[in-house]
C-alpha positions as CSV (number, residue, x, y, z in Angstrom):
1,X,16.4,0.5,13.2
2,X,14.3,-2.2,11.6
3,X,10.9,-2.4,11.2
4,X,10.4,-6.1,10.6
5,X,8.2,-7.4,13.5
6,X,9.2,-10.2,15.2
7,X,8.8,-14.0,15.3
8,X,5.2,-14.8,15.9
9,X,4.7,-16.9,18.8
10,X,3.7,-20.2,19.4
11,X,0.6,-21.1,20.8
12,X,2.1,-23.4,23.5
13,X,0.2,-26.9,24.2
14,X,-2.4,-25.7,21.1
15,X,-0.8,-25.8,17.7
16,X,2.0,-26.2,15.8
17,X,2.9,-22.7,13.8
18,X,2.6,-24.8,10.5
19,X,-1.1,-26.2,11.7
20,X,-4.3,-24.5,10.2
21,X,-7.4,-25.0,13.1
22,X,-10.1,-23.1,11.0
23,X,-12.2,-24.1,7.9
24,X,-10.9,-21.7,4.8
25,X,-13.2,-18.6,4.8
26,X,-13.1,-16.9,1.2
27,X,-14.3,-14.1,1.9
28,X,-12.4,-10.7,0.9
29,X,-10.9,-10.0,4.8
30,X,-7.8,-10.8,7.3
31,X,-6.5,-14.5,6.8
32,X,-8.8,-16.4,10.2
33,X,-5.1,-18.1,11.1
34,X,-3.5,-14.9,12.1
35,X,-6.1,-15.0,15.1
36,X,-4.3,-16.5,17.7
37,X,-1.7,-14.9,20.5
38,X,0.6,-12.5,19.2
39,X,-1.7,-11.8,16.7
40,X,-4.9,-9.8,15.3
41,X,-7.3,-8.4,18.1
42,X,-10.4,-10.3,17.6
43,X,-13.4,-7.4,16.5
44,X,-16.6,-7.9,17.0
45,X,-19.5,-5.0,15.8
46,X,-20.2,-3.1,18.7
47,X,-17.6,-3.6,20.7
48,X,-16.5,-0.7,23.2
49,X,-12.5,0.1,23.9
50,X,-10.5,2.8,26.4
51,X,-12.9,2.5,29.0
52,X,-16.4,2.7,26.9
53,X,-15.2,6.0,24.9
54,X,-14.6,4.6,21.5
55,X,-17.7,1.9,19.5
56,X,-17.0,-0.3,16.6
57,X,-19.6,0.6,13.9
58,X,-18.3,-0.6,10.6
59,X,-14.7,-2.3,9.0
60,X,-12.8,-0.1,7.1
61,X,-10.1,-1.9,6.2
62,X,-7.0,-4.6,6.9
63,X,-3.7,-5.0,6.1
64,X,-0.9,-7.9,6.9
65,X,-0.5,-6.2,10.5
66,X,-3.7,-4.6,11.8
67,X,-7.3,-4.0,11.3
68,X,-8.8,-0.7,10.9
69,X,-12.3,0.2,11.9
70,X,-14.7,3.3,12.1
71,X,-15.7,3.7,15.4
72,X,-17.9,6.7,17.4
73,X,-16.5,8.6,20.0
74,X,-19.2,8.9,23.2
75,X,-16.8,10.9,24.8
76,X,-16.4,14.0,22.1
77,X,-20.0,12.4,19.8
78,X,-17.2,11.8,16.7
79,X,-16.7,9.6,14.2
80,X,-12.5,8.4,14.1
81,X,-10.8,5.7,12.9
82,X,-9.2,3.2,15.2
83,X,-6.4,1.2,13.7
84,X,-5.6,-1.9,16.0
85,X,-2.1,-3.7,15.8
86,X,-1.2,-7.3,16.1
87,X,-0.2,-7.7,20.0
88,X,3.4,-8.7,18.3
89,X,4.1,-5.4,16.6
90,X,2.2,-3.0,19.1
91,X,5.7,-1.1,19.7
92,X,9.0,-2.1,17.7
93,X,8.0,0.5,14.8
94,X,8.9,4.1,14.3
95,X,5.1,4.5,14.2
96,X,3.9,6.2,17.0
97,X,6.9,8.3,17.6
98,X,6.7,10.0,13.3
99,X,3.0,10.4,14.2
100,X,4.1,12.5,17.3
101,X,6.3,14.2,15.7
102,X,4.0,15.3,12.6
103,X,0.7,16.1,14.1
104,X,2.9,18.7,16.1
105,X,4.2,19.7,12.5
106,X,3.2,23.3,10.8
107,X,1.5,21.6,8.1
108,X,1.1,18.4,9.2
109,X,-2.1,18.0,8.8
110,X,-2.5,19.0,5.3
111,X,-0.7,16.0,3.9
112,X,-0.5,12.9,6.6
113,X,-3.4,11.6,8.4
114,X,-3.7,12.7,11.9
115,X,-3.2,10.9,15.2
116,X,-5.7,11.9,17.7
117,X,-5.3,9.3,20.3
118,X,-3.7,6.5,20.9
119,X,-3.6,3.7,23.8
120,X,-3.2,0.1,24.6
121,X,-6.1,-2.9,24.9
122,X,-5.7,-5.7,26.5
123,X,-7.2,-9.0,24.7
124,X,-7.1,-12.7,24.5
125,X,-4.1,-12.4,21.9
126,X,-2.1,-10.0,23.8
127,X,-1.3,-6.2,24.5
128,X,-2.8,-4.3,21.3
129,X,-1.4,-0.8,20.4
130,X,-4.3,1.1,19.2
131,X,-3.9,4.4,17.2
132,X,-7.3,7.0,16.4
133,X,-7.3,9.0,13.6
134,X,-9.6,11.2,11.9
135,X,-11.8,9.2,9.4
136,X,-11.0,9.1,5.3
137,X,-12.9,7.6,2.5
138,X,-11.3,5.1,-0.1
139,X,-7.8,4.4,-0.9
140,X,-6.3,5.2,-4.3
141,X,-6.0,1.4,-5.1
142,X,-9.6,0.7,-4.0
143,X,-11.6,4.4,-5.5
144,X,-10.8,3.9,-8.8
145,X,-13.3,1.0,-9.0
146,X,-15.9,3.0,-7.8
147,X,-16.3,5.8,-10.1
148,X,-19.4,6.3,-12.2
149,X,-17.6,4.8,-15.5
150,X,-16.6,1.5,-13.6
151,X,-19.0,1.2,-10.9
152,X,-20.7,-2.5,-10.6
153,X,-19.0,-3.1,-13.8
154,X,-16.4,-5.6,-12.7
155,X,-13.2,-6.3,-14.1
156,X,-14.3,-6.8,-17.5
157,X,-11.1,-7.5,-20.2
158,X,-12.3,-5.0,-22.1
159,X,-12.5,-2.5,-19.2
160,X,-9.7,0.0,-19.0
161,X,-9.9,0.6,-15.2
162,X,-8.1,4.0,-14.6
163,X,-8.9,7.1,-13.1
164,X,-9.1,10.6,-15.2
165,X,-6.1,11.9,-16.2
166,X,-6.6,15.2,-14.5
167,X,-7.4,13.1,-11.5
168,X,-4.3,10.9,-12.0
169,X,-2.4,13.6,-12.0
170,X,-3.6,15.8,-9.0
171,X,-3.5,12.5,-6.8
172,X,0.6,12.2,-8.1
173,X,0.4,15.8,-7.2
174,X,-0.3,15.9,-3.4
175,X,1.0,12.4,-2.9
176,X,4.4,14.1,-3.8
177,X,3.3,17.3,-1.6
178,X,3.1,14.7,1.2
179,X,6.7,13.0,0.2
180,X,8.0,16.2,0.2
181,X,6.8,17.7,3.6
182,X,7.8,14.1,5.5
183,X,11.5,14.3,3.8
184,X,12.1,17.6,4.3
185,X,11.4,16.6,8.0
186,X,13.9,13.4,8.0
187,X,11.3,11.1,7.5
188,X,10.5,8.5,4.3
189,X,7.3,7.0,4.6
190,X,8.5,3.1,3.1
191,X,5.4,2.0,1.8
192,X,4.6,4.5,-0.5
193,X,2.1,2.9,-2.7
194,X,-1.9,3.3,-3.6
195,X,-2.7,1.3,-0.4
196,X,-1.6,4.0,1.4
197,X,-3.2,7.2,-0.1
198,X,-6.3,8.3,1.3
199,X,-9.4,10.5,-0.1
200,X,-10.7,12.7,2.8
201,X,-14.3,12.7,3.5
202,X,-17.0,15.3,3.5
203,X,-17.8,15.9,7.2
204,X,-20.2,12.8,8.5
205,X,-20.5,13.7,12.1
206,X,-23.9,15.2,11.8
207,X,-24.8,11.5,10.1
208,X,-26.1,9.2,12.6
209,X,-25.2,6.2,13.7
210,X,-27.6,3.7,12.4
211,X,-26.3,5.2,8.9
212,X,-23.1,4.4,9.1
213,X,-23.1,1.2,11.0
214,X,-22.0,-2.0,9.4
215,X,-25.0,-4.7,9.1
216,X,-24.1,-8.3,10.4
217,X,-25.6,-9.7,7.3
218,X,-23.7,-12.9,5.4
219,X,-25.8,-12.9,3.0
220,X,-25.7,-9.2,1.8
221,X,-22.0,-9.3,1.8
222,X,-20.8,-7.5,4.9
223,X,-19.5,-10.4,7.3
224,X,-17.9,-13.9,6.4
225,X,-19.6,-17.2,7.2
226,X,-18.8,-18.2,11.2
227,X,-15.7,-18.8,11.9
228,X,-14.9,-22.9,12.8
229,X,-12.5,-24.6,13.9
230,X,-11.2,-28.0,12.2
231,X,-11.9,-29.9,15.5
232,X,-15.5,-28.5,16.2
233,X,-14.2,-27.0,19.6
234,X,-14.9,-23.4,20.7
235,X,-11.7,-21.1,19.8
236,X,-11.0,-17.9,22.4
237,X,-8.5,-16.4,20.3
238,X,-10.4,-15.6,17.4
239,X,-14.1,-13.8,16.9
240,X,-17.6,-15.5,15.3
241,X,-17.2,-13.6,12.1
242,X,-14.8,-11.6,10.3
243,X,-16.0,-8.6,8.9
244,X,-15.3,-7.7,5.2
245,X,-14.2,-4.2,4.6
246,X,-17.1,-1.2,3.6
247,X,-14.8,1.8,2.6
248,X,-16.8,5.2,3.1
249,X,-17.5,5.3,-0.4
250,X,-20.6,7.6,-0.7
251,X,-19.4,10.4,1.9
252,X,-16.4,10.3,0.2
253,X,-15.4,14.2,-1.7
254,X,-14.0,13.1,-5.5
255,X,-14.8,16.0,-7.3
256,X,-12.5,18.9,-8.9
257,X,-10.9,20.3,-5.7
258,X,-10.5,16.3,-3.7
259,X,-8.0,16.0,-1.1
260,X,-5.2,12.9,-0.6
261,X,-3.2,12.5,2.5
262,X,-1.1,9.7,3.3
263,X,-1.8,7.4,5.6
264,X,-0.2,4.4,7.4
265,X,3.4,4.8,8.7
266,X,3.9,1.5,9.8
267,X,6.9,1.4,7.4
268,X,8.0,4.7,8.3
269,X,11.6,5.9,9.2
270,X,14.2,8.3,9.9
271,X,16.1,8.7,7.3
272,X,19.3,8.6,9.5
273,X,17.9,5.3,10.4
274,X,17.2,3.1,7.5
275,X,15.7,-0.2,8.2
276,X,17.2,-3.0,7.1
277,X,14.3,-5.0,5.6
278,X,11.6,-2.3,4.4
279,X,8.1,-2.7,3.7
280,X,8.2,-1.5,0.4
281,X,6.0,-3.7,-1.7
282,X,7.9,-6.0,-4.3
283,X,7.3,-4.3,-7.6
284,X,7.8,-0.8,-6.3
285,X,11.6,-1.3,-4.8
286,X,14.9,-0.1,-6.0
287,X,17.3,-2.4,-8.0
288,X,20.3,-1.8,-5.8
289,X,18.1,-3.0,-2.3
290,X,16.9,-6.2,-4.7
291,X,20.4,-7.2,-5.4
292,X,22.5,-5.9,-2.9
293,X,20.2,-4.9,0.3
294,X,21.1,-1.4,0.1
295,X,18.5,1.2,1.7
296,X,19.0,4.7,1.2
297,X,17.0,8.1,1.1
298,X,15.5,7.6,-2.5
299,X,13.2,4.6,-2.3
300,X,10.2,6.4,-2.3
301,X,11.2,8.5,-4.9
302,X,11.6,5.3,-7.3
303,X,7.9,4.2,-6.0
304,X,6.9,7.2,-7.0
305,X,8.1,7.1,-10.3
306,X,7.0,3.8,-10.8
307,X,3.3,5.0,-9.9
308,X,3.5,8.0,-12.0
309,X,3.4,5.1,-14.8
310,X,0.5,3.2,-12.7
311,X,-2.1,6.0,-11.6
312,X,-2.0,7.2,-15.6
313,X,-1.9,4.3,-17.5
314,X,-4.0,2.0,-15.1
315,X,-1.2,-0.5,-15.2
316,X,1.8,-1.3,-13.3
317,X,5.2,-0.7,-14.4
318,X,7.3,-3.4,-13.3
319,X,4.5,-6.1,-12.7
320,X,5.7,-8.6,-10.0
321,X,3.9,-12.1,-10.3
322,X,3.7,-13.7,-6.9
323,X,6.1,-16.9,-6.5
324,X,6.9,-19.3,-3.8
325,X,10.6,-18.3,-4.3
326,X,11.7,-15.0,-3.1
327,X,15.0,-15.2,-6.0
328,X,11.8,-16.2,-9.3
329,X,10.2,-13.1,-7.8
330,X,13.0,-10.9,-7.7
331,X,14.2,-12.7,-11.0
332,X,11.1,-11.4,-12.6
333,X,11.2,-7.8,-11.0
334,X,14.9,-7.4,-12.7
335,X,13.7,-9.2,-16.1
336,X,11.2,-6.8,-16.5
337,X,12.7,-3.7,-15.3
338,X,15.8,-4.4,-17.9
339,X,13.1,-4.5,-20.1
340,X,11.2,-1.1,-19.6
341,X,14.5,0.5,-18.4
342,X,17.1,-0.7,-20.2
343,X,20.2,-3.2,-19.1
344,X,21.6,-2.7,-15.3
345,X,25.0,-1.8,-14.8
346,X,27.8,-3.1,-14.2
347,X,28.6,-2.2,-10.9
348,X,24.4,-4.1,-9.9
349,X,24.5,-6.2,-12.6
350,X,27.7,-8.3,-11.0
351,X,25.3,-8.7,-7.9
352,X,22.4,-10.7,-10.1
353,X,23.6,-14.5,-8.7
354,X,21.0,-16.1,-11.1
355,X,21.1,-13.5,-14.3
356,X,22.6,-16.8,-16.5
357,X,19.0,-18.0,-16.6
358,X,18.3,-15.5,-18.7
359,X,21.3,-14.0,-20.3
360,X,24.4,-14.9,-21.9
361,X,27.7,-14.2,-20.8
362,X,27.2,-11.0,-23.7
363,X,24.2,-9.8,-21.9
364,X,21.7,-11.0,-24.1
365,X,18.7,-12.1,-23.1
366,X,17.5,-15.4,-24.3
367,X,15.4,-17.2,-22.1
368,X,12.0,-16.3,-19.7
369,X,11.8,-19.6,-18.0
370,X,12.0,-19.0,-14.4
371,X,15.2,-20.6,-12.6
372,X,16.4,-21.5,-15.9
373,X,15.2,-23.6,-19.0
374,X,13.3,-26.2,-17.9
375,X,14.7,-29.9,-19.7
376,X,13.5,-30.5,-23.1
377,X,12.3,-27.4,-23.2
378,X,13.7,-24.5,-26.1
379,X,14.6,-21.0,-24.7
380,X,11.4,-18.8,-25.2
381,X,12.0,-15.2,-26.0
382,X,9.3,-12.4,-25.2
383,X,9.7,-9.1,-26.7
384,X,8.7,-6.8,-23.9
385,X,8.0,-2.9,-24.5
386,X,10.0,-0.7,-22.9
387,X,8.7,2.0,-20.3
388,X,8.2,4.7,-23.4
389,X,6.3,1.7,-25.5
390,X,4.1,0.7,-23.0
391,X,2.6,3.7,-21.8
392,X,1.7,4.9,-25.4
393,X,0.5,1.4,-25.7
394,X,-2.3,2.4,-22.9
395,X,-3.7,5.4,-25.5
396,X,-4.2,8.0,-22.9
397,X,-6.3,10.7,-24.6
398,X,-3.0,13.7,-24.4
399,X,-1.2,14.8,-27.1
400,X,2.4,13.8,-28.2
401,X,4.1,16.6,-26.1
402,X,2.1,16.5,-22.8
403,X,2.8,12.3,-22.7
404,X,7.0,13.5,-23.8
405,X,7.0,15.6,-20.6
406,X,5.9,12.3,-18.6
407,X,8.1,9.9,-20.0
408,X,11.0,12.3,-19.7
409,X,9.9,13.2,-15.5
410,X,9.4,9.0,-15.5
411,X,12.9,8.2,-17.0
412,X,14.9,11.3,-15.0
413,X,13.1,9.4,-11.8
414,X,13.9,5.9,-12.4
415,X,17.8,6.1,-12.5
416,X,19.8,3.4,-12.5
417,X,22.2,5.6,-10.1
418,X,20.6,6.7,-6.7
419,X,22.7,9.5,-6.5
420,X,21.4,10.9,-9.8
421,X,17.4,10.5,-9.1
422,X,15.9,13.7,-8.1
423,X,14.6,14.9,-4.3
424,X,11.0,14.8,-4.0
425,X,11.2,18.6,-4.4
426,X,13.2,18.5,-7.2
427,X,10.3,16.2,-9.1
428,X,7.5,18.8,-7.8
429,X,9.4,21.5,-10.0
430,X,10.0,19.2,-12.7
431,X,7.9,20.9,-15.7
432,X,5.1,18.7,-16.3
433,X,4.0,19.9,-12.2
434,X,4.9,23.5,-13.1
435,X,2.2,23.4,-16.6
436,X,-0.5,23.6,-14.5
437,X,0.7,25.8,-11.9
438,X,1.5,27.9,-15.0
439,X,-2.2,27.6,-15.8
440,X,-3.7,28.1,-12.9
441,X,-1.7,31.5,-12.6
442,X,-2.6,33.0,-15.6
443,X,-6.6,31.9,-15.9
């Protein structure tokens, strides 16, 4: 069953799909265009949804296919979090049916964020599916930068941005918990990234409202400029303002015993049902789905692997630069990962329709130019580290044997051969999990 949503629509008599109607907002939110039918719900603070029980207070957060915002609960005098899908994608996805299915889960609720509620709203774009769940602080992509070290600081050059590495480590930790319980119930979670790994909160219903509640101040950072049109006329699709994203930062629980539980299963599937297009961002997906379309039981395992390298080192493993062309990107995904890996086999390497830009009929690599050398031009060759090189290359402060035992659980991960990568239980026993279990045991 896929999970690709479908075609937007067209906004009949209004625009042409191609058209932009708004003046470019900047600022750090949703892209204005994707208000319009068939698309995002249009949010203002305040407003009140399933029959007055649920009250926008603040933006948590947005991604390509919904909007997610803190709201309070009149009805049960709560705080939740009410994710609101585009009106095109409110029910094609596995979504709501793997939420179902885990909050009624023994353990459930340990490792996946919950669903508490969910319901439809009606709105100028459309039918909206709306799912509540219980509130969480930051993301793992997003909390990093907000630790005393890096706080306010930017992103100097100079800056190694990178959590702890006992922090790194217990985040890989119950990230994998969470892989493990959804697998071991016929469920991969497709879009197993960062993004998508939530610290829980302290508890903040006792905080009141006026707290918590997101200011409609421009100028202090916390809602774009108006929203306009290109023609000057009055738009019903989309709202005044978009609201930039305020994380719960400060109720947010990052000391020695913090919590992580995956969120987001918009990507989501059975395992007996593989999608054919999944989520699974760019630099994080297997070889044999880049060149050959193949989706089996193990992509998340090779994201996880990939982000064992990424959470400690503060870098990604297989960088993918964004390019118009879907083949320069997936050209650069492969160039790279024969780099850090080592050469692809035969049996993938016959499916690379462009590999001559790069290698010779030996295998060799001797050119970087995307889509081939460009005229006049002399093939450029970059010496790239592989996986072992670059992550002593990041200096993590660990001796020589504790950074052998993560190379070795990175390389045993990040097999060539799907059938040879380890089950997410299998990695959770792997011997650089079991140290500290070990530890804890005996102290």
């Amino acid at each position: 069953m896929s999970t690709s949503p479908p075609p937007t629509p067209q906004i009949s008599g209004f625009i042409k799909d191609d058209e932009e109607r708004f003046k470019e907002i900047i600022s750090p939110c949703e892209w204005v265009e994707d208000y319009h039918p068939g698309g995002y719900h249009p949010v203002v603070l305040g407003d009140v949804f399933h029959n007055g029980q649920y009250k926008v207070i603040r933006k948590l957060g947005e991604g390509s296919y919904s909007t997610v915002w803190l709201a309070r609960d009149l009805r049960n005098n709560k705080y939740v979090a009410m994710k609101i899908v585009m009106s095109k994608i409110s029910e094609p996805t596995n979504e709501t049916a793997i939420l179902r299915l885990l909050s009624q889960t023994p353990g459930g609720s340990k490792h996946i964020t919950q669903l508490l509620d969910e319901f439809n709203h009606q709105g100028p774009n459309g039918i909206h599916k709306c799912l509540v769940f219980e509130p969480m602080g930051p993301t793992v992509n997003t909390m990093v930068e907000e630790l005393p070290p890096f706080k306010g600081k930017g992103r100097l050059p100079s800056l190694k941005i990178r959590y702890p590495y006992w922090m790194a480590k217990g985040i890989l930790r119950q990230s994998l918990q969470a892989l493990v319980f959804l697998h071991e119930n016929g469920i991969a979670h497709g879009d197993f990234q960062p993004g998508n790994m939530l610290f829980t909160l302290r508890d903040i219903n006792s905080k009141p409202e006026e707290e918590l509640r997101q200011k409609e101040d421009m100028q202090a950072g916390f809602i774009s400029p108006p929203v306009e049109r290109l023609d000057g006329k009055p738009d019903k699709w989309a709202p005044p303002y978009l609201c930039i994203a305020q994380p719960l930062v400060y109720p947010t629980d990052y000391a020695q015993d913090f919590k992580i539980k995956l969120s987001d299963m918009g990507g989501a599937y059975f395992v007996n049902e593989p999608p054919a297009k999944p989520i699974t961002p760019a630099g994080l997906r297997t070889p044999e789905y880049v060149l050959t379309g193949v989706v089996n039981h193990t992509m998340d395992i090779w994201s996880f692997g990939c982000l064992v390298f990424e959470l400690l080192t503060g870098q990604p493993l297989l960088c993918t630069p964004w390019y118009p062309n879907q083949t320069d990107i997936d050209d650069e995904h492969l160039r790279i990962m024969t780099a850090r890996l080592g050469p692809l086999p035969d049996n993938l390497y016959q499916h690379w329709k462009t590999s001559s830009f790069y290698f010779t009929p030996e295998r060799k690599l001797y050119n970087c130019w995307h889509g081939g050398v460009p005229e006049g031009q002399e093939p450029l060759i970059l010496e790239e580290p592989t996986m072992e090189e670059a992550f002593d290359q990041a200096e993590l402060d660990i001796d020589e044997e504790e950074a052998r035992k993560v190379k070795a659980l990175i390389r045993r991960i990040l097999h060539y051969d799907p059938e040879k990568r380890p089950s997410a239980a299998e990695v959770l026993s792997d011997p650089w999990f079991l140290e500290d279990e070990v530890r804890n045991d005996s102290s």
